[in-house]
C-alpha beads as a LAMMPS data file, in Angstrom:
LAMMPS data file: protein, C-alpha beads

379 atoms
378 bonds

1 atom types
1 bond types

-500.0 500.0 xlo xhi
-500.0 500.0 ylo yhi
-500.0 500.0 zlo zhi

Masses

1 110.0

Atoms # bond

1 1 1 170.565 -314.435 240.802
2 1 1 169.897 -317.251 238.886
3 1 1 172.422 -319.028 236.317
4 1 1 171.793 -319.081 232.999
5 1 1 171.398 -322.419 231.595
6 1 1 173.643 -322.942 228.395
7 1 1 170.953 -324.029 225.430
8 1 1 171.434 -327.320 223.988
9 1 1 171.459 -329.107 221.286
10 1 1 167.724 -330.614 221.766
11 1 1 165.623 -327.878 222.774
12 1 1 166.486 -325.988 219.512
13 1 1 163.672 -325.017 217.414
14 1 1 163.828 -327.096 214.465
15 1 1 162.525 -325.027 211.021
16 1 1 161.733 -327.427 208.278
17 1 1 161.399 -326.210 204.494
18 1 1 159.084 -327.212 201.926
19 1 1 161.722 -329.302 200.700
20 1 1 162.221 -331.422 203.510
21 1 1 158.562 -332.162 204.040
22 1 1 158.646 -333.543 200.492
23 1 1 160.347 -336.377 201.716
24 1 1 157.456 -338.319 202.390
25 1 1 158.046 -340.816 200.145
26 1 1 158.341 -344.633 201.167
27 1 1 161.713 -346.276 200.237
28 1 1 159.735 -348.502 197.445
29 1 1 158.801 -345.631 195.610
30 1 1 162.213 -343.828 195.872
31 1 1 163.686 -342.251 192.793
32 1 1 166.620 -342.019 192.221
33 1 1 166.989 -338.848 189.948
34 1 1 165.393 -336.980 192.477
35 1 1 167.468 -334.689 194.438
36 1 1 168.586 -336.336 198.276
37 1 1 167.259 -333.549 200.024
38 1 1 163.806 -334.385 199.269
39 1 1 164.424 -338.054 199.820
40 1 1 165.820 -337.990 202.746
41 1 1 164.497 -335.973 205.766
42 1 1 166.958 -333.841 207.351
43 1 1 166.356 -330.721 209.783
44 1 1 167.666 -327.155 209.931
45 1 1 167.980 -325.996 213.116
46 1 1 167.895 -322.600 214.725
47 1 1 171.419 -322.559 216.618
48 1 1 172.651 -319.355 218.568
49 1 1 175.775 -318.141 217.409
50 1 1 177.209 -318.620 221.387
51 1 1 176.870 -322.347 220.451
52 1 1 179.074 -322.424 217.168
53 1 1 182.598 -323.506 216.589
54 1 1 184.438 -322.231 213.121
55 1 1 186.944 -324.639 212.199
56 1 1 189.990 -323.236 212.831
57 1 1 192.124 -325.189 210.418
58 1 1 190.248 -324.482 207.321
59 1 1 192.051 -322.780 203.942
60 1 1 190.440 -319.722 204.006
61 1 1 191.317 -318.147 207.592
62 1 1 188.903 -315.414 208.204
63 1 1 188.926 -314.359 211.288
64 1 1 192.002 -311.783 211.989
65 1 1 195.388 -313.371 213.386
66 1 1 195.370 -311.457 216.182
67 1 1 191.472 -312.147 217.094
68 1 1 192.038 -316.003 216.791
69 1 1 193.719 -317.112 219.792
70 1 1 190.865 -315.317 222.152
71 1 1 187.629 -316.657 220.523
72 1 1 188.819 -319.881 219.618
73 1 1 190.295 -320.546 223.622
74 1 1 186.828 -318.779 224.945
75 1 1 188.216 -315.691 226.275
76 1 1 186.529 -314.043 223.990
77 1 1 182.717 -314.039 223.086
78 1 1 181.577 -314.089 219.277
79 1 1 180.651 -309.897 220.119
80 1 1 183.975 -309.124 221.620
81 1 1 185.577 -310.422 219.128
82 1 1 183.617 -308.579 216.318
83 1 1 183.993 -305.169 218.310
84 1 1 187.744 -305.501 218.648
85 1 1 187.711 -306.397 214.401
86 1 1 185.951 -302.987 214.252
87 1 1 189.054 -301.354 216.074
88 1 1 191.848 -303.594 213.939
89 1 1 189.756 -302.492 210.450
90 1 1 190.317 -299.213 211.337
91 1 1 194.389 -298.812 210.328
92 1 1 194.435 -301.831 208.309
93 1 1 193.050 -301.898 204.655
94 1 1 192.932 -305.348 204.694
95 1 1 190.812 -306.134 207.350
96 1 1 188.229 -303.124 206.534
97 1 1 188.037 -304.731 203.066
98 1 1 187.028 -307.839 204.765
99 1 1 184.863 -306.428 207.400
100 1 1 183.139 -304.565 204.274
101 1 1 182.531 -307.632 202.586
102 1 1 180.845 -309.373 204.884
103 1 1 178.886 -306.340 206.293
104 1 1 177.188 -306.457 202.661
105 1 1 176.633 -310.302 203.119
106 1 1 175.243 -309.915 206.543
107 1 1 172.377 -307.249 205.041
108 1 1 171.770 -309.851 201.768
109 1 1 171.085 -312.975 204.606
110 1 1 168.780 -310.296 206.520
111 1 1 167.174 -308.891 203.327
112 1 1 166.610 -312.268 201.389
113 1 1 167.439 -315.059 204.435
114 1 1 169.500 -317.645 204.772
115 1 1 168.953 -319.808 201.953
116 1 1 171.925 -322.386 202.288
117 1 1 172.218 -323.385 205.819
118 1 1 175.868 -324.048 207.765
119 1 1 176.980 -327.628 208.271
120 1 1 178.498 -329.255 211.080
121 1 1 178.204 -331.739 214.131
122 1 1 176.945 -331.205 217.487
123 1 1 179.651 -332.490 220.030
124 1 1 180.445 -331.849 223.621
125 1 1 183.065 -329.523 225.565
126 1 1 183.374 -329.470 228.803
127 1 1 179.758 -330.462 229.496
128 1 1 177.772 -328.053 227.149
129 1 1 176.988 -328.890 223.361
130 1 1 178.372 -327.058 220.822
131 1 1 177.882 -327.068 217.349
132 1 1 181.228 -327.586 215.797
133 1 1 180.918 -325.849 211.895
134 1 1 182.267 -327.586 209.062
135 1 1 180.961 -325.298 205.839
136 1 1 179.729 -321.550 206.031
137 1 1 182.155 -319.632 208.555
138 1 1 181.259 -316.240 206.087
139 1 1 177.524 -316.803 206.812
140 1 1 178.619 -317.041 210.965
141 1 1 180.770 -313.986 211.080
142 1 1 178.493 -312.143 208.534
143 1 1 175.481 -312.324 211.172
144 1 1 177.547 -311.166 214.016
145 1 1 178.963 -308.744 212.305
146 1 1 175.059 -307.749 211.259
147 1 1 174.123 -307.992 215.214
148 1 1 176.891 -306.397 216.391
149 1 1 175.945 -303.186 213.975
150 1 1 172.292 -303.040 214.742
151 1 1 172.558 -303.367 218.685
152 1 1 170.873 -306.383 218.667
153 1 1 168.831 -307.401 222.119
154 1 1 167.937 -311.058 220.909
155 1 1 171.126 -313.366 220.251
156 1 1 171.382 -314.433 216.504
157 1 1 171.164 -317.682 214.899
158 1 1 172.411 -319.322 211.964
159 1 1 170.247 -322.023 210.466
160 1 1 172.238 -325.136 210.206
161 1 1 172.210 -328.545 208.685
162 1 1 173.798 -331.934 210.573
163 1 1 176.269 -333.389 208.881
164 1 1 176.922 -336.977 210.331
165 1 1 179.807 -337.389 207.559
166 1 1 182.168 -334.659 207.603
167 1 1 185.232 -334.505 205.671
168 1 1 187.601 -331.890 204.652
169 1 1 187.053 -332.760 200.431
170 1 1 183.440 -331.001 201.454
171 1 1 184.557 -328.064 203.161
172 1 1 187.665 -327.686 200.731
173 1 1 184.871 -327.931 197.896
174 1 1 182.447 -325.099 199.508
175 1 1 185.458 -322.684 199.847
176 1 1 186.336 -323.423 196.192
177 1 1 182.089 -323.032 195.217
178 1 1 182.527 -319.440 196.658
179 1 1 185.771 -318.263 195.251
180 1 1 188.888 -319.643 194.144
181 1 1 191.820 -320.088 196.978
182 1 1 194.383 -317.942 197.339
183 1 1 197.677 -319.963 197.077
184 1 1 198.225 -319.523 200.425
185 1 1 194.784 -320.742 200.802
186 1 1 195.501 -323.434 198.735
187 1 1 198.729 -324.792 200.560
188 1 1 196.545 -324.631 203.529
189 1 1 194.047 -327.154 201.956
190 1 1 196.806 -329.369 200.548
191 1 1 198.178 -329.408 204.214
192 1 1 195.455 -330.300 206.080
193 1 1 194.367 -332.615 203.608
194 1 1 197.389 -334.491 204.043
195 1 1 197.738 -334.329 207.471
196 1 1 193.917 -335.557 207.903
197 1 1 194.570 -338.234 205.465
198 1 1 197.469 -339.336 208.368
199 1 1 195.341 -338.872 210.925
200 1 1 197.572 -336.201 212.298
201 1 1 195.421 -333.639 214.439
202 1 1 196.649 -330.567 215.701
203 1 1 197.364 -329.787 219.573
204 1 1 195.094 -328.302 221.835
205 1 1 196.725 -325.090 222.278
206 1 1 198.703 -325.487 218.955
207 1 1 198.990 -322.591 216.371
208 1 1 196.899 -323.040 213.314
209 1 1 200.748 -322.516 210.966
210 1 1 202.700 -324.177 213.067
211 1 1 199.803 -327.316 212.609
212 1 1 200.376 -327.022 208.650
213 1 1 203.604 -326.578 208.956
214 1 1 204.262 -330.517 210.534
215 1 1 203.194 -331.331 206.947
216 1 1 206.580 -331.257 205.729
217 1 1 207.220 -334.875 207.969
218 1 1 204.927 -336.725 206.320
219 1 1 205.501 -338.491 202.894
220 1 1 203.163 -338.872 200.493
221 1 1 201.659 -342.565 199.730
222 1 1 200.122 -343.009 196.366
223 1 1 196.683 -342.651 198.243
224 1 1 197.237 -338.904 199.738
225 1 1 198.474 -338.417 196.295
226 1 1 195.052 -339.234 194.317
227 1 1 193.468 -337.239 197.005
228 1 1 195.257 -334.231 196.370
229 1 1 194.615 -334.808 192.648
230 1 1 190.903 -335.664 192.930
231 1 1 190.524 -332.532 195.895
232 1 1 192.355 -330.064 194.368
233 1 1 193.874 -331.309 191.267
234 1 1 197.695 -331.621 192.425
235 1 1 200.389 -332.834 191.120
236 1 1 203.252 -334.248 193.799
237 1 1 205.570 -331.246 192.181
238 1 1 203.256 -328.825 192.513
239 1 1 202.397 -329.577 195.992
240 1 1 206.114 -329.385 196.876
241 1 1 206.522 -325.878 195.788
242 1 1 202.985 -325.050 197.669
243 1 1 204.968 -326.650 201.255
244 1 1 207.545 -323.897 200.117
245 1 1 205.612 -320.863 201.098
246 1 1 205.007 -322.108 204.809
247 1 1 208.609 -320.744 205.314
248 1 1 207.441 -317.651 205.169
249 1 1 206.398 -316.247 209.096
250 1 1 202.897 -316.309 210.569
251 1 1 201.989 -312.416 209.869
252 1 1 203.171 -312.604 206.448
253 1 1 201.249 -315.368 205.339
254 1 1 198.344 -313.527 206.468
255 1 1 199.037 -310.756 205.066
256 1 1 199.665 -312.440 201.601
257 1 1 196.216 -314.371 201.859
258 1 1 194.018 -311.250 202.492
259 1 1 196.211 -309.174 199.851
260 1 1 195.750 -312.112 197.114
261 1 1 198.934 -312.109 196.458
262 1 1 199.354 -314.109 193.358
263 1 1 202.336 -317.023 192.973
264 1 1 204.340 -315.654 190.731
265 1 1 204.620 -312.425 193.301
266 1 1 205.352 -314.909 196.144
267 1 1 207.821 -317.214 194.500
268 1 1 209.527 -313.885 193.481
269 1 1 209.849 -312.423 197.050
270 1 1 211.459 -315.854 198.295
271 1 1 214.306 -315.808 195.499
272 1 1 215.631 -312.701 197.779
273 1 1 217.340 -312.804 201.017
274 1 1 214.618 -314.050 203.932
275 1 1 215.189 -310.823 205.687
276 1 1 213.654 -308.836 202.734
277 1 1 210.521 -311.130 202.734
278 1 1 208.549 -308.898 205.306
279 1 1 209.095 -306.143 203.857
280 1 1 208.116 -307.197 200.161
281 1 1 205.150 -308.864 201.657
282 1 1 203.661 -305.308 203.360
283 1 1 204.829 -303.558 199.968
284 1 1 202.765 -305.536 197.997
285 1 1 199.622 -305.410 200.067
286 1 1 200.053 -301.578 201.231
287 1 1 197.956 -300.601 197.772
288 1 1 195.755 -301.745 195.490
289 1 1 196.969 -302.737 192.171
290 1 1 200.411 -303.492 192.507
291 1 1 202.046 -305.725 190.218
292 1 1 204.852 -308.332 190.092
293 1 1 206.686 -305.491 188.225
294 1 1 206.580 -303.007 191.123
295 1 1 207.735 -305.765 193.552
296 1 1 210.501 -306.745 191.554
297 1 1 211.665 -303.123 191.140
298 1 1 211.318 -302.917 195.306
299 1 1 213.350 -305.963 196.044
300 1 1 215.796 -304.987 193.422
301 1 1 215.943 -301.449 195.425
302 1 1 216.261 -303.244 198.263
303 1 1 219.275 -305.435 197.739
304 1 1 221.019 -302.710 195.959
305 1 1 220.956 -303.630 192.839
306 1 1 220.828 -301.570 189.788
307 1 1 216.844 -301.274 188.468
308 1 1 216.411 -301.075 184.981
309 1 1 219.396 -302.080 182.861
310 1 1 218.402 -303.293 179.536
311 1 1 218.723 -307.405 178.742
312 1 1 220.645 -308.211 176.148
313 1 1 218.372 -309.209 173.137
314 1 1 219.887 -312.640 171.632
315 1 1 220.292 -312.859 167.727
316 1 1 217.328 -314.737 165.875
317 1 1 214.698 -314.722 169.151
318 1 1 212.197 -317.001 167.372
319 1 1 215.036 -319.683 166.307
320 1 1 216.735 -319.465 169.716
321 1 1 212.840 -320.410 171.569
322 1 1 212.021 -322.681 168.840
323 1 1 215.213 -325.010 169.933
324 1 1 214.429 -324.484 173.621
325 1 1 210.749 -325.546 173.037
326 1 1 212.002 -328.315 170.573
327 1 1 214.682 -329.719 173.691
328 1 1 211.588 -329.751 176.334
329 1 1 209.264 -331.603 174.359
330 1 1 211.943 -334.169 172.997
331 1 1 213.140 -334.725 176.390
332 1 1 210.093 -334.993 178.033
333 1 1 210.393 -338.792 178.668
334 1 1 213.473 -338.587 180.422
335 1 1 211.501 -336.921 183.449
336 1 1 211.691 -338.498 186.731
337 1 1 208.133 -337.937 187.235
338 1 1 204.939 -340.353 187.299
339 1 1 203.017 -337.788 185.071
340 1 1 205.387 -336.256 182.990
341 1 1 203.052 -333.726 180.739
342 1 1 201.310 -333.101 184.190
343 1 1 204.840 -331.877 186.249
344 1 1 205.480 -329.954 183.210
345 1 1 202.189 -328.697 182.905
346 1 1 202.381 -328.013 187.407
347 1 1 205.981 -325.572 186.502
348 1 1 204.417 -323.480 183.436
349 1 1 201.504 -322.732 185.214
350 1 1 202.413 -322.790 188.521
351 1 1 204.011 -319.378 189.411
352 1 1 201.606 -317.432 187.538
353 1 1 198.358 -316.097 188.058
354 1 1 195.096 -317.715 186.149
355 1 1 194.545 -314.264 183.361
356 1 1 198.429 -315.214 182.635
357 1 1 197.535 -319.044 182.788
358 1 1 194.981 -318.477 179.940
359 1 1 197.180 -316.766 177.377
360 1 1 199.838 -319.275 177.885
361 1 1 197.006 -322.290 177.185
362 1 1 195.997 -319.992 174.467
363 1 1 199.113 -319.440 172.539
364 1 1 200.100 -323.306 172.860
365 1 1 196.703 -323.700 171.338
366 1 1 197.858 -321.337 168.510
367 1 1 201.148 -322.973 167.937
368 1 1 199.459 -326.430 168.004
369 1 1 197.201 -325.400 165.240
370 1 1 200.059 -323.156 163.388
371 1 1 201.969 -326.589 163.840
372 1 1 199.238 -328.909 162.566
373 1 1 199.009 -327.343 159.265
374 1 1 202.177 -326.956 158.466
375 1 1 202.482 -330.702 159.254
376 1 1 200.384 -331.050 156.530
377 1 1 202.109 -329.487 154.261
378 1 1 204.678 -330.965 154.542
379 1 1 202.686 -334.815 153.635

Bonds

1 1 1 2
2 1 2 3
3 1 3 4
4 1 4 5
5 1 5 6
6 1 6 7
7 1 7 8
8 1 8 9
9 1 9 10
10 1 10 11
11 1 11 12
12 1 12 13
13 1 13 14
14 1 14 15
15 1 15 16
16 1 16 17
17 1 17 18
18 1 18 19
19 1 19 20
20 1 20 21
21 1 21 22
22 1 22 23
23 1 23 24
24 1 24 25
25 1 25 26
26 1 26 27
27 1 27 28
28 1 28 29
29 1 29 30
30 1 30 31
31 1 31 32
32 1 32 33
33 1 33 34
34 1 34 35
35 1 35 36
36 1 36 37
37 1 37 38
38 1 38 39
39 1 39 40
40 1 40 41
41 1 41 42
42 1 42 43
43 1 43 44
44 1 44 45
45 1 45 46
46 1 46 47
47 1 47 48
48 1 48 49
49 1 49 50
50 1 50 51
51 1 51 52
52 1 52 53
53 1 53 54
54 1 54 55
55 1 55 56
56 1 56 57
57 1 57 58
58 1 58 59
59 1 59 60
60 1 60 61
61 1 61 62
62 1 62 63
63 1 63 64
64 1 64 65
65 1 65 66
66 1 66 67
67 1 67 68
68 1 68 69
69 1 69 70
70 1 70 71
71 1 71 72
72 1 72 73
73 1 73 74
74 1 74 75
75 1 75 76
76 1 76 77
77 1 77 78
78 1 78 79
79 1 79 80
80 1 80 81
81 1 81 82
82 1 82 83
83 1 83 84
84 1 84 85
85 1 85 86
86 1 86 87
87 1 87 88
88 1 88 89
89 1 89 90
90 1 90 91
91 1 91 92
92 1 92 93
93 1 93 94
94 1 94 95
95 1 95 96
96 1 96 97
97 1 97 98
98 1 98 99
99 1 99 100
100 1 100 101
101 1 101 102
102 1 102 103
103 1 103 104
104 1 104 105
105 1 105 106
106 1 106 107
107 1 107 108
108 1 108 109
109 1 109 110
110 1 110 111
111 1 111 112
112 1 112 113
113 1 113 114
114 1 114 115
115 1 115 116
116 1 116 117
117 1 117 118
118 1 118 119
119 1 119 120
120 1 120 121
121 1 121 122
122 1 122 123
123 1 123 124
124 1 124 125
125 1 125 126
126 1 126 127
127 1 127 128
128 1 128 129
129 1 129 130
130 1 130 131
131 1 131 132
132 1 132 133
133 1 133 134
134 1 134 135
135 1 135 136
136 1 136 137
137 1 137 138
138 1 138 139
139 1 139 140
140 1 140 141
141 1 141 142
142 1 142 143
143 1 143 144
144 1 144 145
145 1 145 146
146 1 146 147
147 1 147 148
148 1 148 149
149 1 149 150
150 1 150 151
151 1 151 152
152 1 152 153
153 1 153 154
154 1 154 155
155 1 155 156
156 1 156 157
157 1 157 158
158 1 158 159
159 1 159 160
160 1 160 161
161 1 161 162
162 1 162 163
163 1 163 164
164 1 164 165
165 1 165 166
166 1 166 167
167 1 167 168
168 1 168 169
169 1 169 170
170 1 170 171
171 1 171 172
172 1 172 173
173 1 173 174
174 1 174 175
175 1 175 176
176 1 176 177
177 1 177 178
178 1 178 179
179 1 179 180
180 1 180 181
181 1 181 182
182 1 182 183
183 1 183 184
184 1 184 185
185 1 185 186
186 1 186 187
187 1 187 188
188 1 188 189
189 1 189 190
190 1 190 191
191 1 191 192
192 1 192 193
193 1 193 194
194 1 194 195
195 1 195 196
196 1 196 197
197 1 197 198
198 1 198 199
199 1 199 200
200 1 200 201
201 1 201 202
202 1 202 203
203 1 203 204
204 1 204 205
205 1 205 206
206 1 206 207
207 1 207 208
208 1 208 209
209 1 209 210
210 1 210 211
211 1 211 212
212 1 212 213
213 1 213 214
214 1 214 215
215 1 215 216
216 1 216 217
217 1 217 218
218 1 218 219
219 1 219 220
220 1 220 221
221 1 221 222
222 1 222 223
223 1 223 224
224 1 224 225
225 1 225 226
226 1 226 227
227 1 227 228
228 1 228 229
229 1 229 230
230 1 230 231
231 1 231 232
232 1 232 233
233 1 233 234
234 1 234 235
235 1 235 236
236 1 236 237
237 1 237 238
238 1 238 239
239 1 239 240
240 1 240 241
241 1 241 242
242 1 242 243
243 1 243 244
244 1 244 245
245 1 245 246
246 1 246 247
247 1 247 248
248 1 248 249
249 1 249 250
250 1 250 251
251 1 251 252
252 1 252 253
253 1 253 254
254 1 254 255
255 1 255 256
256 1 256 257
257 1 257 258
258 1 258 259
259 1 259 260
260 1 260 261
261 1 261 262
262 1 262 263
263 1 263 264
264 1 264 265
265 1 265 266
266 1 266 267
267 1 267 268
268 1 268 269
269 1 269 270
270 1 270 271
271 1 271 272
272 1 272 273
273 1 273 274
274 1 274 275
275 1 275 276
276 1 276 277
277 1 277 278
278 1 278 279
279 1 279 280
280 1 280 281
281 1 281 282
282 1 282 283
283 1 283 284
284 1 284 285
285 1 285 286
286 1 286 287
287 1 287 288
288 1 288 289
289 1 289 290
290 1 290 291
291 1 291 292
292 1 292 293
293 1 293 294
294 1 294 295
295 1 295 296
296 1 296 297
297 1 297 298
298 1 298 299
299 1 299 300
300 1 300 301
301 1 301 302
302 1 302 303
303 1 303 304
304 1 304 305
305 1 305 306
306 1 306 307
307 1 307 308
308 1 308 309
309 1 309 310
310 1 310 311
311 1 311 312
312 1 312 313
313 1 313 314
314 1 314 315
315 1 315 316
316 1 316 317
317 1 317 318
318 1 318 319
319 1 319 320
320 1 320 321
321 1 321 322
322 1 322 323
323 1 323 324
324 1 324 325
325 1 325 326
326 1 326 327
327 1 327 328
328 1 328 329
329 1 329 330
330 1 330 331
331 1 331 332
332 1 332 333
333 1 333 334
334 1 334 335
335 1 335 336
336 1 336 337
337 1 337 338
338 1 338 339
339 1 339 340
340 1 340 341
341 1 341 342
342 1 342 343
343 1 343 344
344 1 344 345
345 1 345 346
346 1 346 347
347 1 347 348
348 1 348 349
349 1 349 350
350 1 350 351
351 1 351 352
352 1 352 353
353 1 353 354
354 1 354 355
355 1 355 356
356 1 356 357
357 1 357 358
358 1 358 359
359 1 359 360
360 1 360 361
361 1 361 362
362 1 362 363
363 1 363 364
364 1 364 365
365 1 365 366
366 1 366 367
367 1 367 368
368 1 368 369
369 1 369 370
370 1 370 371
371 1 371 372
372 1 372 373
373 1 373 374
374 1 374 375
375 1 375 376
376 1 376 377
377 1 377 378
378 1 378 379
């Protein structure tokens, strides 16, 4: 029998839009207001999903924890690996949310196409090219998924773009375009950004947490700095506190990523004993809808401590805030910090989720206008 040949790179059918054949314009009459695609010729190509690489060390982790290791060392094909998600989504609510989601996105690219293509570079392993995917993982696992469903005879493709200037900013930036990080997605990005901005790579066979996790040996210049700020709008706190929640283990990190979990319910699990952690984590994530009330009330439960008592209400409560808000702001310059407002503005906002975020921006707006007028009475 003969061997198959594994494609490559070059004899891929290249599909050209409209767009691209636009670009037929000679450099002297090149404008620049028009959009680069139809300046500058570029080529989607048909490329078999047997071909593609995900990154593995990107924020948003799609693929399963317990698929990973299999597909990414090539013990697994891109169909195994989407029949054994079948069998995981089946006791886990997590994953068959997931699976569900991209199910829907797999009919939309079959219904409507595939009108943004996947980036990444073509590069060699081990003799055979592979196309190694910087943007549009969703799009990848959302057509085998499709396949998978459907019985598919004929391998599918995903129409890509070459990108001969990768960077992490772009992919960070397309996962952001989509939907906001999680902030377990978002210490992942802060992570890697740093450690790419150090040139730190991970090991061959190393695990993709235990790759973020050699963040906390590197110390931040003022460059990785601006690039967390321009990236992902950082502050140097705020990143500290994100390093925080690699403490937690492997499986619960997942787990809080998938489940959404917001900040202020993770900061709140690790002010308990580490052994509880686990256990608040799966809590949380076991049903929709649960609240940073409910898990407070569980890990109260769970270290034996009495749920419920009343707090004692202090005499005068608007005087009594007034001084504490008075104190902050007069003491403000005696920060250690670079950017004072911004570290201040990094620990109000930073353990709470963004519908909380907005009516603490709007009440400060409120008391800065309550504040302005009264300053004018007072001229």
């Amino acid at each position: 029998m003969a061997k198959t040949e594994k494609p490559r790179f070059d004899n891929l059918i290249s599909v050209t839009s409209d767009a691209f054949n636009a670009s037929a314009e000679t450099q002297e009459n090149y404008d620049p207001n028009t959009p680069k695609m139809v300046n500058h010729r570029q080529s989607v190509y048909r490329v078999p999903l047997s071909m593609v690489r995900p990154d593995r060390f990107q924020a948003r982790l799609i693929l399963p924890l317990a698929l990973r290791k299999d597909f990414y060392s090539g013990i697994a094909t891109w169909n195994e690996v989407v029949r054994n998600w079948f069998e995981l989504a089946r006791n886990d609510r997590l994953i068959a949310q997931e699976i569900t989601e991209l199910t829907v996105l797999g009919d939309s690219l079959h219904d409507t196409g595939q009108i943004k293509p996947v980036t990444g570079q073509v590069v060699s392993e081990n003799g055979h090219d592979v196309f190694r995917m910087l943007t549009g993982e969703r799009r990848f696992w959302a057509t085998a998924i499709k396949a998978v469903l459907e019985d598919q005879v004929t391998e599918p493709y995903v129409l890509a773009l070459i990108d001969n200037q990768p960077s992490i900013e772009k992919q960070i930036a397309e996962n952001m375009a989509y939907k906001a990080l999680t902030p377990v997605g978002k210490a992942r990005a802060a992570a890697r950004l740093v450690l790419e901005s150090h040139q730190i790579q991970p090991g061959e066979t190393e695990s993709e947490t235990a790759f973020f996790r050699r963040v906390t040996d590197v110390r931040l210049d003022d460059g990785t700095k601006d690039l967390l700020q321009k990236t992902l709008q950082l502050e140097r706190t705020y990143f500290g506190r994100l390093m925080k929640f690699f403490e937690l283990d492997e499986k619960d990190l997942e787990i809080a990523d998938k489940s959404e979990m917001p900040e202020r319910v993770l900061r709140e699990i690790m002010q308990y004993d580490r052994a509880l952690w686990s256990d608040a984590v799966a809590f949380y994530a076991a049903h929709e809808g649960r609240t940073y009330q409910d898990v407070h009330a569980f890990l109260e439960r769970q270290s034996g401590h009495e749920v419920g008592r009343k707090a004692r209400i202090p005499l005068d409560p608007t005087t009594k805030s007034a001084r504490s808000l008075r104190r902050l702001l007069n003491g403000i310059e005696d920060l250690p910090a670079d950017d004072k407002p911004g570290s201040i503005a990094d620990a109000l906002l930073g353990d709470v989720d963004r519908e909380e975020a907005r009516q603490l921006v709007a009440r400060m707006e409120t008391l800065t206008a309550a504040l302005k007028q009264r300053l004018e009475s007072l001229k």
